[in-house]
FIROKOL-552434 format. One record per atom (N, C-alpha, C, CB): x, y, z; residue in one letter. Coordinates in pm, whole numbers, padded with zeros to 5 digits, always signed. Glycine has a CB too. Layout:
<sites>
XYZa ...
</sites>
This chain:
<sites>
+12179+05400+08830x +12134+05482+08941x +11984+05459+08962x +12165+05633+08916x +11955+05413+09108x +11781+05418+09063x +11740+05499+09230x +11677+05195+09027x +11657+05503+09272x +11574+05583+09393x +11639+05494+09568x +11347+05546+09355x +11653+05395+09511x +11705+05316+09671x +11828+05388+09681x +11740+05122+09678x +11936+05338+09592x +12044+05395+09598x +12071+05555+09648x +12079+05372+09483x +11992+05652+09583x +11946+05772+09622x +11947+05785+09827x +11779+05778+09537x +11849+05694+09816x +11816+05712+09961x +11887+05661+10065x +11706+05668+09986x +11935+05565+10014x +12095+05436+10106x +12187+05567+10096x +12198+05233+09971x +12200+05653+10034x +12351+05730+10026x +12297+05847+10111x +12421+05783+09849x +12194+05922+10133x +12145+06004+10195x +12139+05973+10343x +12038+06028+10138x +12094+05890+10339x +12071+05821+10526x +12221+05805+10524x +11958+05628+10571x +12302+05719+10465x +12428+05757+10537x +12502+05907+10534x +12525+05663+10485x +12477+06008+10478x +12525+06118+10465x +12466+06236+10591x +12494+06148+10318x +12337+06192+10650x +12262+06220+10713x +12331+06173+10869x +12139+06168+10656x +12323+06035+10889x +12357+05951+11008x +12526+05937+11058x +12299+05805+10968x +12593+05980+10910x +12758+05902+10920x +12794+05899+10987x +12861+05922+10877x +12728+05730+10944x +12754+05612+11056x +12656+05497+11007x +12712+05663+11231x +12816+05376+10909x +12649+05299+10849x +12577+05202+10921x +12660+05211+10715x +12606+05152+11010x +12524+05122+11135x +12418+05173+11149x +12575+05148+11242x +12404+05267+11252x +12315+05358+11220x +12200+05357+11133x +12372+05435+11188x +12266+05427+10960x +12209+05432+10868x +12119+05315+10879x +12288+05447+10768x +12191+05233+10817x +12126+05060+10811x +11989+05041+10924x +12277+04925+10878x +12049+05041+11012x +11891+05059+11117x +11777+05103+11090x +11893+05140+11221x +11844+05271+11055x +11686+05372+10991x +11649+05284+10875x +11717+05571+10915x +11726+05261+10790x +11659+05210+10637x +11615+05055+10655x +11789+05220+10492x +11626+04995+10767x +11619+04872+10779x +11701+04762+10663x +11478+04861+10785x +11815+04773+10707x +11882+04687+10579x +12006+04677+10654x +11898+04764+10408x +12065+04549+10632x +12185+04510+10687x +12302+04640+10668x +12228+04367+10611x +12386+04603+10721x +12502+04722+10719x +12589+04636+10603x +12602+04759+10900x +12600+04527+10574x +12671+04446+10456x +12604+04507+10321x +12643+04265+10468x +12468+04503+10298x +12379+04513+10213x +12480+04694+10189x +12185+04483+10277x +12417+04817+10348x +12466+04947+10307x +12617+04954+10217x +12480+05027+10445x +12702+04909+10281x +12806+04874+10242x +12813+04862+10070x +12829+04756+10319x +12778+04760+10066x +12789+04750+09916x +12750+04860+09815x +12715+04643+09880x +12606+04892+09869x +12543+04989+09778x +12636+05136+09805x +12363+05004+09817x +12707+05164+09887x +12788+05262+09890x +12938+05247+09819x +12793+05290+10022x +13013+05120+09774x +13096+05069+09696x +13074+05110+09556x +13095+04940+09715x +12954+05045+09518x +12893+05074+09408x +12864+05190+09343x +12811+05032+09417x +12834+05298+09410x +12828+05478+09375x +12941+05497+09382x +12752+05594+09471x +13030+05473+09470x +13137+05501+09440x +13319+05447+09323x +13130+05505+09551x +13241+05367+09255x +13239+05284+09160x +13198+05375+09016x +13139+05167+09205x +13041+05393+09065x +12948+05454+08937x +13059+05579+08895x +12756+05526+08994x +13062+05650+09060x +13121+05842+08981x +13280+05795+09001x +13068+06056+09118x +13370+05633+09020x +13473+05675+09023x +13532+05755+09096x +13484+05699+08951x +13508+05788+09239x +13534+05883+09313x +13532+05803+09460x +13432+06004+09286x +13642+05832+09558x +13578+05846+09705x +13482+05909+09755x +13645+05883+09778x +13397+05881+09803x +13266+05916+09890x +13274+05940+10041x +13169+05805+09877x +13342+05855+10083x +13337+05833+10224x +13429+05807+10296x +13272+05758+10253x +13488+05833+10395x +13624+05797+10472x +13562+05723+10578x +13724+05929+10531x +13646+05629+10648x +13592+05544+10726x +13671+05581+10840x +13592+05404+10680x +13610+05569+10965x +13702+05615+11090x +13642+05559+11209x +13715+05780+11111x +13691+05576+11300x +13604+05463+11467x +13469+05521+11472x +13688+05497+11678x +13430+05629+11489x +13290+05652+11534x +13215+05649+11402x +13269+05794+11618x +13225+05676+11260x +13153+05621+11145x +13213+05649+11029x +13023+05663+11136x +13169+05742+10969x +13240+05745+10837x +13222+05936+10788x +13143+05608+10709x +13313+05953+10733x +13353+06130+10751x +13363+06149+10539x +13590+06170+10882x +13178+06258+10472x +13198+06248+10336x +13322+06358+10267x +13051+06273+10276x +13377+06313+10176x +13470+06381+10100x +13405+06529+10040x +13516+06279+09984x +13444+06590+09979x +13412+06718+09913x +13284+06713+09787x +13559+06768+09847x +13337+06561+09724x +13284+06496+09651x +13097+06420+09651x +13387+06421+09657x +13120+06401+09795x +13004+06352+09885x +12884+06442+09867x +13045+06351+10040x +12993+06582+09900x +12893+06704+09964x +12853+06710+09824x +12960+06868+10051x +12891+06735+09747x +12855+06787+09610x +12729+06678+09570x +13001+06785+09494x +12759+06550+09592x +12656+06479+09518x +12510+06478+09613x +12716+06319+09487x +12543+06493+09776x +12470+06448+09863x +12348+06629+09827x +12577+06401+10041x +12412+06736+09790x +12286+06818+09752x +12224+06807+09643x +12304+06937+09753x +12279+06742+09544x +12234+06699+09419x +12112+06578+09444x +12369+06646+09334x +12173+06490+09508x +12078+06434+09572x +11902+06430+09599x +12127+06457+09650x +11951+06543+09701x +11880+06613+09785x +11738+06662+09681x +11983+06739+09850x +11759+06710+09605x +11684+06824+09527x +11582+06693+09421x +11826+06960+09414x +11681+06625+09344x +11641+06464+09307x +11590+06385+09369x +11720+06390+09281x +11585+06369+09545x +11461+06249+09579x +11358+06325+09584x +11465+06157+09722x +11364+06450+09610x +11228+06553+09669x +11190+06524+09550x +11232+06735+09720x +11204+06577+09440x +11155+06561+09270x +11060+06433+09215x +11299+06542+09177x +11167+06321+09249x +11079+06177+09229x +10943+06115+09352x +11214+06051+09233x +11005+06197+09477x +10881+06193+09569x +10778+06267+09545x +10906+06224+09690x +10755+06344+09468x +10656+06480+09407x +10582+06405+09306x +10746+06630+09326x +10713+06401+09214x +10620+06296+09085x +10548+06179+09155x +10736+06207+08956x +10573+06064+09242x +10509+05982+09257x +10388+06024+09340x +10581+05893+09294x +10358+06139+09453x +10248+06172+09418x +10143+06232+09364x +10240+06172+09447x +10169+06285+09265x +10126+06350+09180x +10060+06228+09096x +10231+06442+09121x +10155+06136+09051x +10096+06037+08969x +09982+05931+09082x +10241+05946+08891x +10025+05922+09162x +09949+05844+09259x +09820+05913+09323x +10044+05808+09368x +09808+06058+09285x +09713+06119+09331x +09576+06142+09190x +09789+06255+09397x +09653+06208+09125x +09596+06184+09000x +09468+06249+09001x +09585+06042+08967x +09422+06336+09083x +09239+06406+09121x +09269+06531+09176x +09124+06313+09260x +09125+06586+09177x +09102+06727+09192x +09185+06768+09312x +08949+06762+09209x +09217+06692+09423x +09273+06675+09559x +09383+06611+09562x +09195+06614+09645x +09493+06750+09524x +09667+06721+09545x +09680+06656+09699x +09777+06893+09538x +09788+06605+09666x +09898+06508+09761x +10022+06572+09757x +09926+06346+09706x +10104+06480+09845x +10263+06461+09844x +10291+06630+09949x +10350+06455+09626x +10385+06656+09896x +10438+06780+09982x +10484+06907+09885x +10577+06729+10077x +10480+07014+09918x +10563+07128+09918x +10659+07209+10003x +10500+07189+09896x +10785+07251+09948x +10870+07303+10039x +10864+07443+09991x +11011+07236+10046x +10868+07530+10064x +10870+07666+10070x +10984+07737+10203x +10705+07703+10093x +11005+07820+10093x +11085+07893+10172x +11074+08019+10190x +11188+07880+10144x +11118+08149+10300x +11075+08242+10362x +11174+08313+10411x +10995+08209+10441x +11224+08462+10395x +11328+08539+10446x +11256+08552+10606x +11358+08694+10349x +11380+08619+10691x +11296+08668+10815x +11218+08748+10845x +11340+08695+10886x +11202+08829+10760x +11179+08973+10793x +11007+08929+10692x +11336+09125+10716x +10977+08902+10585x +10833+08901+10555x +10755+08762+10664x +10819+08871+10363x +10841+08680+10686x +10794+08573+10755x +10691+08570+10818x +10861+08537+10823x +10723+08732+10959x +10632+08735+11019x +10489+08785+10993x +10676+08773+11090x +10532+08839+10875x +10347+08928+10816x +10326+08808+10721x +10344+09141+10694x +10350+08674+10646x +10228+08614+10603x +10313+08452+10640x +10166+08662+10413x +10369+08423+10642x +10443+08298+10661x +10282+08206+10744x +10622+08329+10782x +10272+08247+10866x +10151+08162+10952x +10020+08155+10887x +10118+08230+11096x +09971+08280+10809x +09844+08314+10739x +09871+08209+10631x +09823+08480+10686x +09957+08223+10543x +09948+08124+10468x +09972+08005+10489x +09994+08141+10395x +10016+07922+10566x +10064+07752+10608x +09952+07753+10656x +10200+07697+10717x +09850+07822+10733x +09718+07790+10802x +09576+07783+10710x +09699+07904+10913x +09616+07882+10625x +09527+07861+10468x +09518+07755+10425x +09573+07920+10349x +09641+07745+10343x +09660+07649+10272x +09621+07476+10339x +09802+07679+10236x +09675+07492+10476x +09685+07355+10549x +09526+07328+10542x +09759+07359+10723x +09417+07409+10546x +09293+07389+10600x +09224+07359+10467x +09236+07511+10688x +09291+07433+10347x +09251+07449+10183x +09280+07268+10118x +09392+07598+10085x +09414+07198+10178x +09457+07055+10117x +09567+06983+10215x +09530+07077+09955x +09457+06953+10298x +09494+06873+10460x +09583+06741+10389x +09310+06801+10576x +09611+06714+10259x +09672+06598+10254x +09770+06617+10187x +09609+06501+10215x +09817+06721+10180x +09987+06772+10115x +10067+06868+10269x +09958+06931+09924x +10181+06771+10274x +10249+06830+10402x +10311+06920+10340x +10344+06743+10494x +10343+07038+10445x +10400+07151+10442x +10533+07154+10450x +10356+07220+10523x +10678+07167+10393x +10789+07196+10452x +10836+07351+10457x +10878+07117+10390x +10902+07427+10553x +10919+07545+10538x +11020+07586+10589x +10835+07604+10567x +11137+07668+10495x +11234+07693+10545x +11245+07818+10573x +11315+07653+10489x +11331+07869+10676x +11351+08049+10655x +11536+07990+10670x +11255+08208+10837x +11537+08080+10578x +11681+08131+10554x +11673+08264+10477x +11771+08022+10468x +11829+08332+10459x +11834+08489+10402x +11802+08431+10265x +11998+08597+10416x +11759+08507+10207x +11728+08523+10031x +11832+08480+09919x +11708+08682+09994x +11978+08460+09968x +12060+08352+09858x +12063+08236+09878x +12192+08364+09839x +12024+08241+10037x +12010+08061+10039x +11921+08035+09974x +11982+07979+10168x +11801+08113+10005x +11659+07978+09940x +11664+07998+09789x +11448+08017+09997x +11710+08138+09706x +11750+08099+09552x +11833+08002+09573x +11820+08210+09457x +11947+07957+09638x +11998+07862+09571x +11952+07710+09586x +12119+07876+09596x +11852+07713+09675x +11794+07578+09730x +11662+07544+09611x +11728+07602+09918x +11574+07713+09572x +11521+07654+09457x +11579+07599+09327x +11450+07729+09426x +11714+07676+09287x +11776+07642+09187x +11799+07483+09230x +11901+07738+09160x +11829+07417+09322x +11883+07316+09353x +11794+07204+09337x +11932+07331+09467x +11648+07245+09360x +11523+07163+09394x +11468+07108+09475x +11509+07099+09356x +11549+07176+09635x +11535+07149+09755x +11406+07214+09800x +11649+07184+09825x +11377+07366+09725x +11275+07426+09731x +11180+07410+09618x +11307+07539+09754x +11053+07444+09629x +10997+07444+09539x +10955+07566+09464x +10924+07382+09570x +10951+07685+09568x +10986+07800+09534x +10975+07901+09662x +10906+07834+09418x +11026+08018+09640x +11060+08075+09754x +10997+08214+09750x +11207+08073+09773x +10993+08296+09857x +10981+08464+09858x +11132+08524+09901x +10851+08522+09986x +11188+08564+09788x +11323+08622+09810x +11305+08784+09737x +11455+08512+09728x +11383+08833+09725x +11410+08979+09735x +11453+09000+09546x +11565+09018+09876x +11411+09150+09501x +11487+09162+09377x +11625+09196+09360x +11433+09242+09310x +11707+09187+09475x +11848+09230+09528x +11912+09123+09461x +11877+09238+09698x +11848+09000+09480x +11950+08896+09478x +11941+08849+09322x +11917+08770+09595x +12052+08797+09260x +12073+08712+09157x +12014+08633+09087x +12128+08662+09174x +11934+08643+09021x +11815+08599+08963x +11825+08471+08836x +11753+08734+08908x +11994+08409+08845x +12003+08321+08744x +11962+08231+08756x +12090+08295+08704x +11872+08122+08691x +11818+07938+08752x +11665+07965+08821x +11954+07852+08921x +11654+08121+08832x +11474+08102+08858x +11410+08215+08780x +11415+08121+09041x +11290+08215+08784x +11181+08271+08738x +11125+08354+08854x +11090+08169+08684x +11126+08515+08834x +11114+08599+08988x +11004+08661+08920x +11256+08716+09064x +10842+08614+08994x +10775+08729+08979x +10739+08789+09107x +10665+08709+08902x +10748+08965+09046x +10752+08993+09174x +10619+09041+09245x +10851+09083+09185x +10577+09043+09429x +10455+09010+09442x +10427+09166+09578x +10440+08812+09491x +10520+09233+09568x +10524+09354+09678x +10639+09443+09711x +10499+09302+09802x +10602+09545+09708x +10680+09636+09711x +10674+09741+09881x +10639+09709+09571x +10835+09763+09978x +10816+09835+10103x +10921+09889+10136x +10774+09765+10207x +10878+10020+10230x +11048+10087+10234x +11117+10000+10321x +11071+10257+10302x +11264+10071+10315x +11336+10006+10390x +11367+10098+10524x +11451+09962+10308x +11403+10088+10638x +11349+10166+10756x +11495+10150+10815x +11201+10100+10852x +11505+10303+10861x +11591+10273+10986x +11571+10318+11107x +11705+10308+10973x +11617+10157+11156x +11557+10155+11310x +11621+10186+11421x +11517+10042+11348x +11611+10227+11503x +11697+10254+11627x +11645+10224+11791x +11727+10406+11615x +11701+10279+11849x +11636+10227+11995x +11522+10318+12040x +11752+10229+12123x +11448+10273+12122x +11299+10361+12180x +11335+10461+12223x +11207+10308+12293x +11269+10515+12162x +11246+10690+12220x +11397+10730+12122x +11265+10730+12466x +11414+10725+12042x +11577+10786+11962x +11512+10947+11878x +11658+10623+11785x +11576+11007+11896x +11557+11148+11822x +11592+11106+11660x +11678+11284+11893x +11653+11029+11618x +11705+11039+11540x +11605+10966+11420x +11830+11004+11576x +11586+10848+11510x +11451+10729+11449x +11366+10764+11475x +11425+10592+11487x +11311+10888+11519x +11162+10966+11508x +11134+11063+11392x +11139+11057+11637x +11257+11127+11348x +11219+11221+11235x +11097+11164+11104x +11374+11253+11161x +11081+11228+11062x +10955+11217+10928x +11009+11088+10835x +10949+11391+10805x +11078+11103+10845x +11204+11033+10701x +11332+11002+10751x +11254+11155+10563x +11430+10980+10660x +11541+10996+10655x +11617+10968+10554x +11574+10958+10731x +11712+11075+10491x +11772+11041+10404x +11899+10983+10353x +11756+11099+10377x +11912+10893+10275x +12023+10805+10305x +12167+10852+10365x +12047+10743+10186x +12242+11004+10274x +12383+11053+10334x +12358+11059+10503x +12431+11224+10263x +12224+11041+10599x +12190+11104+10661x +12230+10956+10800x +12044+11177+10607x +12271+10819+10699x +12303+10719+10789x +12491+10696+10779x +12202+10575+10741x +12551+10825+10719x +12703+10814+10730x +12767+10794+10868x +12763+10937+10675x +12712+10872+10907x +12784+10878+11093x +12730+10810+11211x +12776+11026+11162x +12642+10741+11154x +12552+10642+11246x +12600+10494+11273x +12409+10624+11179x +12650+10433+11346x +12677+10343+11403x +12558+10201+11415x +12716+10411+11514x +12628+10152+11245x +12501+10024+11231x +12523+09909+11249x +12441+10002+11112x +12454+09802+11288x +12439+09679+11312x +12367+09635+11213x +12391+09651+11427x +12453+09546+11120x +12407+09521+10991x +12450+09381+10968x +12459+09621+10885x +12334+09280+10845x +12362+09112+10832x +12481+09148+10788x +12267+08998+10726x +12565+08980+10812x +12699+08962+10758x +12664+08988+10562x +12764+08773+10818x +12774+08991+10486x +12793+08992+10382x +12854+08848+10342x +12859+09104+10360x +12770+08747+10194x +12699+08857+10109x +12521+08870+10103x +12752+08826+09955x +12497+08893+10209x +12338+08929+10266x +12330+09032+10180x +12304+08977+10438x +12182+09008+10077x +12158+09096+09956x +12091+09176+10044x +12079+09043+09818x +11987+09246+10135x +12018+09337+10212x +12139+09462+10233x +12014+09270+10286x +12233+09389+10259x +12344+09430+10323x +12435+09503+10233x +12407+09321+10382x +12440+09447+10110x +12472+09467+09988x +12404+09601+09903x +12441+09341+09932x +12253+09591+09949x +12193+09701+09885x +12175+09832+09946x +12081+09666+09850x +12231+09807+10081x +12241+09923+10197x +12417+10001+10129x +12250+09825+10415x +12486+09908+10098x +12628+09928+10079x +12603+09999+09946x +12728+09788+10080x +12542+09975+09850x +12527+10030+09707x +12431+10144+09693x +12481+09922+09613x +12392+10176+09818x +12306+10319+09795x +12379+10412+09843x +12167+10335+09864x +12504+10360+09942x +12542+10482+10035x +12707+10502+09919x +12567+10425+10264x +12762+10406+09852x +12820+10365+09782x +12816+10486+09651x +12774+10230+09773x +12700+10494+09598x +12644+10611+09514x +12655+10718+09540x +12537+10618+09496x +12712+10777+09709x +12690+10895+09737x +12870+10919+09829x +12521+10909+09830x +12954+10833+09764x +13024+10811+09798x +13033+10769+09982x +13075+10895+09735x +12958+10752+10017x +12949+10729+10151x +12990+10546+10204x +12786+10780+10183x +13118+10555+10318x +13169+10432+10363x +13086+10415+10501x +13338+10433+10379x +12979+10309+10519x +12868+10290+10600x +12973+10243+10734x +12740+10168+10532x +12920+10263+10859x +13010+10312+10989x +12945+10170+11085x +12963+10516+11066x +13042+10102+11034x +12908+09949+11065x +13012+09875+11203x +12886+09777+10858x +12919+09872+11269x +12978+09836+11396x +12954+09681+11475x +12926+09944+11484x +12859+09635+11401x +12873+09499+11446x +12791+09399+11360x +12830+09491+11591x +12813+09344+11321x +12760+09245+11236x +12702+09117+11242x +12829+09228+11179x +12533+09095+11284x +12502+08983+11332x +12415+08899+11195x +12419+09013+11475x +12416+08766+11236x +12284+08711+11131x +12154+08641+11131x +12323+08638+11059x +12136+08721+11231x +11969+08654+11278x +11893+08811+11276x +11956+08553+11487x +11760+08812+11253x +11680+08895+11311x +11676+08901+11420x +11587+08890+11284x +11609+08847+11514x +11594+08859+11631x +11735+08944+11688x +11563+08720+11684x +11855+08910+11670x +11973+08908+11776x +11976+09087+11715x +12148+08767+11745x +11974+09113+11579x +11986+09279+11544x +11882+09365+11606x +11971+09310+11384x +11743+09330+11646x +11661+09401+11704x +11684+09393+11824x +11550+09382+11677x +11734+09279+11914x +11809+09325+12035x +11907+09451+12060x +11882+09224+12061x +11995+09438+11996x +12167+09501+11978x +12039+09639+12006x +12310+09477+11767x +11971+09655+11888x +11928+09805+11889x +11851+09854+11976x +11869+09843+11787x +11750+09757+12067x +11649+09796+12176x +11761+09827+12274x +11527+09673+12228x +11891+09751+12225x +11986+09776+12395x +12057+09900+12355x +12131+09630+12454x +12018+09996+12251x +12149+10118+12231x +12250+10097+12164x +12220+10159+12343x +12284+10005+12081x +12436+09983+12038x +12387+10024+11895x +12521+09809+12061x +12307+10087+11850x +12315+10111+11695x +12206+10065+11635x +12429+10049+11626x +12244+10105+11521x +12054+10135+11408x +12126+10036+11357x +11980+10309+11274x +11983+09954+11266x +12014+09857+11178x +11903+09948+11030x +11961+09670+11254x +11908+09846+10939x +11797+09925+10853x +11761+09790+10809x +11842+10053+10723x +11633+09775+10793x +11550+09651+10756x +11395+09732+10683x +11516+09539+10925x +11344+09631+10655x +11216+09622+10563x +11137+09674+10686x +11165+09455+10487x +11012+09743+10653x +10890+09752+10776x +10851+09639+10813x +10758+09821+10744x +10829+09500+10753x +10763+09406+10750x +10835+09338+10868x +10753+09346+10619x +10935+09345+10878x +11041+09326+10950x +11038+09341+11047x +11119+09368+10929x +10990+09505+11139x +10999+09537+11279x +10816+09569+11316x +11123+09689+11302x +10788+09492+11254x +10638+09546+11303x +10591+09494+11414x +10528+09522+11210x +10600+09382+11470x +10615+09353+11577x +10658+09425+11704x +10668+09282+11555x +10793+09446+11663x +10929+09546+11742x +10852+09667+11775x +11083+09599+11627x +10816+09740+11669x +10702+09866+11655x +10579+09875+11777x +10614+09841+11495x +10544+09742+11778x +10402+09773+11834x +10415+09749+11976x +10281+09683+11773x +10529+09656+12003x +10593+09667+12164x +10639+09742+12195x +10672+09601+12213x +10667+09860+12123x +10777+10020+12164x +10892+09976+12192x +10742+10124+12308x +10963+09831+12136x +11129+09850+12197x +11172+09867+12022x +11224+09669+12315x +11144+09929+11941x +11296+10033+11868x +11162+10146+11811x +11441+09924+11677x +11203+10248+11716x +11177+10362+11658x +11223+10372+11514x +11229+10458+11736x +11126+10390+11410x +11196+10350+11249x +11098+10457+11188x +11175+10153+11170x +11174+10516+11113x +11136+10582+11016x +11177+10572+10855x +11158+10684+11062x +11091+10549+10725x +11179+10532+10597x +11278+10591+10545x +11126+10538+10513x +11334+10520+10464x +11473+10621+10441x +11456+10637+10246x +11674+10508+10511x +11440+10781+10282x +11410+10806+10111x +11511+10726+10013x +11432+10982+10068x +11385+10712+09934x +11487+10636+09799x +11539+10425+09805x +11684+10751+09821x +11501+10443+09964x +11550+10290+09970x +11414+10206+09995x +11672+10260+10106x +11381+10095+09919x +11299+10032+09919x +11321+09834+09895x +11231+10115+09830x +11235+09749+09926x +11229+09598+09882x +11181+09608+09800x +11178+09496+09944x +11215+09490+09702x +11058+09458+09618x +11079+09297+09670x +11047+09490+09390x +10993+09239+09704x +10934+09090+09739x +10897+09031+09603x +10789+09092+09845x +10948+08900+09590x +10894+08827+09467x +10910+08687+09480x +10960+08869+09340x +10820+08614+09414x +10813+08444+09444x +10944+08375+09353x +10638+08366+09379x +11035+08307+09392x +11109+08252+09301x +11086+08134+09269x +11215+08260+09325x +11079+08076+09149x +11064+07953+09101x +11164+07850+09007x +10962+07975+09044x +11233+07781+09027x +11306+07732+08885x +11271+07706+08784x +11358+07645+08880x +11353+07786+08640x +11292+07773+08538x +11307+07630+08480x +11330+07872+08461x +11402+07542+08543x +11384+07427+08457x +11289+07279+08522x +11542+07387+08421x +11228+07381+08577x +11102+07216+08640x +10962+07296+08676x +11171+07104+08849x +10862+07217+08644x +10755+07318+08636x +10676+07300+08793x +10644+07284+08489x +10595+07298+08816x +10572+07253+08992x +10477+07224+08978x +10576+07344+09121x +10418+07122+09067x +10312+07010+09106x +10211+07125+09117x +10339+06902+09259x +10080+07011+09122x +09960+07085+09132x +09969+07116+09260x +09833+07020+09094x +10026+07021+09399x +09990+07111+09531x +10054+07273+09524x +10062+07027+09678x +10227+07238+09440x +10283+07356+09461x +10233+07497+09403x +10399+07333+09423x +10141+07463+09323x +10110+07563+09205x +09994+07615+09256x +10091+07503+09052x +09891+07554+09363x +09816+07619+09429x +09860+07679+09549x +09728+07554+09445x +09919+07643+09632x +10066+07709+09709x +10060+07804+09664x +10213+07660+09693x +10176+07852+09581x +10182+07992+09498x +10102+08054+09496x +10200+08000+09384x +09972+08026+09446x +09869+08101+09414x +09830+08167+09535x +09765+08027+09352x +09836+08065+09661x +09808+08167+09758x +09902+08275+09859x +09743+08097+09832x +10014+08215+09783x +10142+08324+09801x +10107+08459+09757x +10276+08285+09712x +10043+08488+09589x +09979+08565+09533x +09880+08604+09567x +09969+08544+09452x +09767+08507+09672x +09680+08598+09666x +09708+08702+09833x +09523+08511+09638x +09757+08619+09917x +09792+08735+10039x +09924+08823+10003x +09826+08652+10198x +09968+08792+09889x +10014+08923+09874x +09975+09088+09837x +10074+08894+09812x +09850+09018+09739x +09773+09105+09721x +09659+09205+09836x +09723+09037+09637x +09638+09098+09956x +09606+09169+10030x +09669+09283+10153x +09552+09098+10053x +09761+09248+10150x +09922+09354+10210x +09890+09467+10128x +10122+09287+10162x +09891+09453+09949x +09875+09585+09896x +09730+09641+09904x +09921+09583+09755x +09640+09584+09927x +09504+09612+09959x +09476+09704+10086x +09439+09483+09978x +09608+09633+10143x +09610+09695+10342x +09694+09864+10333x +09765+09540+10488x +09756+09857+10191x +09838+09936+10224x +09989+09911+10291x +09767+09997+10289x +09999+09788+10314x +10107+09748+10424x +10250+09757+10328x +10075+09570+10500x +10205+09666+10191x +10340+09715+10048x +10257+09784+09919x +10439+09536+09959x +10348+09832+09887x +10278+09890+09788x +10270+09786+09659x +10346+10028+09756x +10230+09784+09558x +10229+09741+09427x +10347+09737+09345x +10147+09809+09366x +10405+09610+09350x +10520+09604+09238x +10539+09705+09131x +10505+09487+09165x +10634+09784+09157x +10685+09851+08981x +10694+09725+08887x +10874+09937+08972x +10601+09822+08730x +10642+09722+08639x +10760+09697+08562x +10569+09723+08565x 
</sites>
C-alpha cells in the first residue's frame, strides 16, 4: 500500500468514472485500471462495479474509501509538518462546527487564525455533533466543537463553555416571553425538533423523559435555518442553545426564554490516538482562547468541573 494508490482509489471513488478519474490525476485510464485491480487483489474483495456511465463502489469501497479519507489527510499533515519544520506552521487544518455555536465564533476564529498563519489552509465543516465526533474519530477532522451529549468514545473532550438551552417560539408569543420556563411546562407545546439521533434531540427527550413527560413533536426538520423558519411562521417552538438564535433574537422574528435545569456544555473534541500538528494545536488554542472570551462576555458561562 503506498500514498499514490491512496489517491488513484479516491479520485475514482470521488469521480466514478475512471476516465474521468485518470484525467484529474493525469494518468492513463490503463495505468487507473490496474492500480484499482491491484487493491482489489491486496483486500481480496470487489471494489467496484463497472457499468455504461462509470463504475458504481461496493459496501466494501465505502468502508475503505473513509478509511482512506482520514489516512491521506494524516500523511498530507505529516509531510508538512516535516517539510515545514520552523516557527511558521504549514499544510492544513480541518475543523469542524455544530450550527448553532457557528454563528458566535466560527468567522472570529477562521479570520484570527487566517491573519495569525496565512500559510496553513483552513478546512471547515458544520455538521450536527455525531457527525464531526465521528469524522474526528475517523481523521477526517482534526478536531471539532461538539456537545457533552454526545458519545465521547475515540476522542478526548475538553470542555470549553457552558449555555442554557431556550425555548423559542414565534414573535410576540406569550408563552416565549415568560421569565423562564420550566421543562413539564413544554408537554403540551407543539415542537419542531432535529431528526433523531441528534444529541440535542435526545437530551430534550431525556429531560422530559425524567418527568415522565412524551414531548408533542410535530415536525421534524434538520437544518437550523429551516426550524427558525417553521417557528417565525407559527407552527411551533423548537428549543435550541442561545448561541443559536441570537441572530433570530436581534431581528425580532422568534421570542426565547431559558428553560430551567436544561443547559449545553460546548467542548473541543480531539482523537485520542493521533496527536495534532503544530498548525492544529495552535488552532485549538485559539478555539480556547475565544472561548474564554464568551465567558468573559457573559454570553456562556464557565464549564462545570
Amino acid at each position: 500500500m503506498d500514498l499514490q494508490k491512496i489517491r488513484y482509489f479516491i479520485a475514482v471513488m470521488e469521480h466514478r468514472n475512471l476516465s474521468n478519474a485518470a484525467q484529474a490525476l493525469r494518468v492513463s485510464q490503463p495505468t487507473l485500471s490496474r492500480q484499482m485491480a491491484m487493491l482489489e487483489h491486496e483486500f481480496d474483495t470487489t471494489l467496484l462495479v463497472r457499468h455504461g456511465r462509470g463504475v458504481a463502489p461496493t459496501e466494501a469501497a465505502n468502508r475503505l474509501y473513509e478509511g482512506f479519507k482520514g489516512l491521506e489527510r494524516q500523511l498530507r499533515s505529516l509531510k508538512g509538518e516535516v517539510s515545514a519544520a520552523s516557527a511558521e506552521p504549514s499544510g492544513e487544518v480541518a475543523f469542524g462546527i455544530p450550527p448553532s455555536p457557528r454563528s458566535l465564533i466560527a468567522v472570529q476564529l477562521i479570520k484570527r487564525f487566517a491573519a495569525a498563519h496565512p500559510r496553513v489552509t483552513v478546512k471547515v465543516s458544520e455538521e450536527t455533533s455525531s457527525e464531526l465526533r465521528d469524522q474526528v474519530v475517523a481523521g477526517i477532522l482534526d478536531m471539532a466543537v461538539t456537545n457533552l451529549d454526545e458519545p465521547m468514545s475515540g476522542v478526548t473532550a475538553e470542555p470549553i463553555g457552558r449555555e442554557p438551552l431556550m425555548l423559542v417560539g414565534p414573535p410576540n408569543d406569550k408563552i416565549a416571553r415568560r421569565r423562564e420556563i420550566s421543562v413539564d411546562q413544554l408537554a403540551d407545546l407543539p415542537l419542531i425538533l432535529t431528526m433523531r439521533p441528534n444529541s440535542l434531540r435526545l437530551a430534550i427527550e431525556s429531560g422530559l423523559s425524567r418527568l415522565s413527560i412524551r414531548p408533542n413533536i410535530r415536525i421534524e426538520a434538520n437544518t437550523l435555518p429551516l426550524i427558525t423558519d417553521l417557528v417565525t411562521a407559527g407552527l411551533g417552538y423548537t428549543v435550541l442553545p442561545s448561541c443559536g438564535i441570537r441572530a433570530c433574537l436581534k431581528a425580532g422574528q422568534v421570542t426565547a426564554r431559558p428553560i430551567v435545569g436544561f443547559s449545553i456544555t460546548w467542548l473541543i473534541a480531539r482523537a485520542k490516538s493521533r496527536s495534532l500538528s503544530v498548525a492544529a494545536e495552535r488552532f485549538c488554542g485559539m478555539v480556547r482562547t475565544l472561548a474564554r472570551e464568551q465567558v468573559e462576555k457573559r454570553i456562556w458561562s464557565a464549564p462545570l468541573p
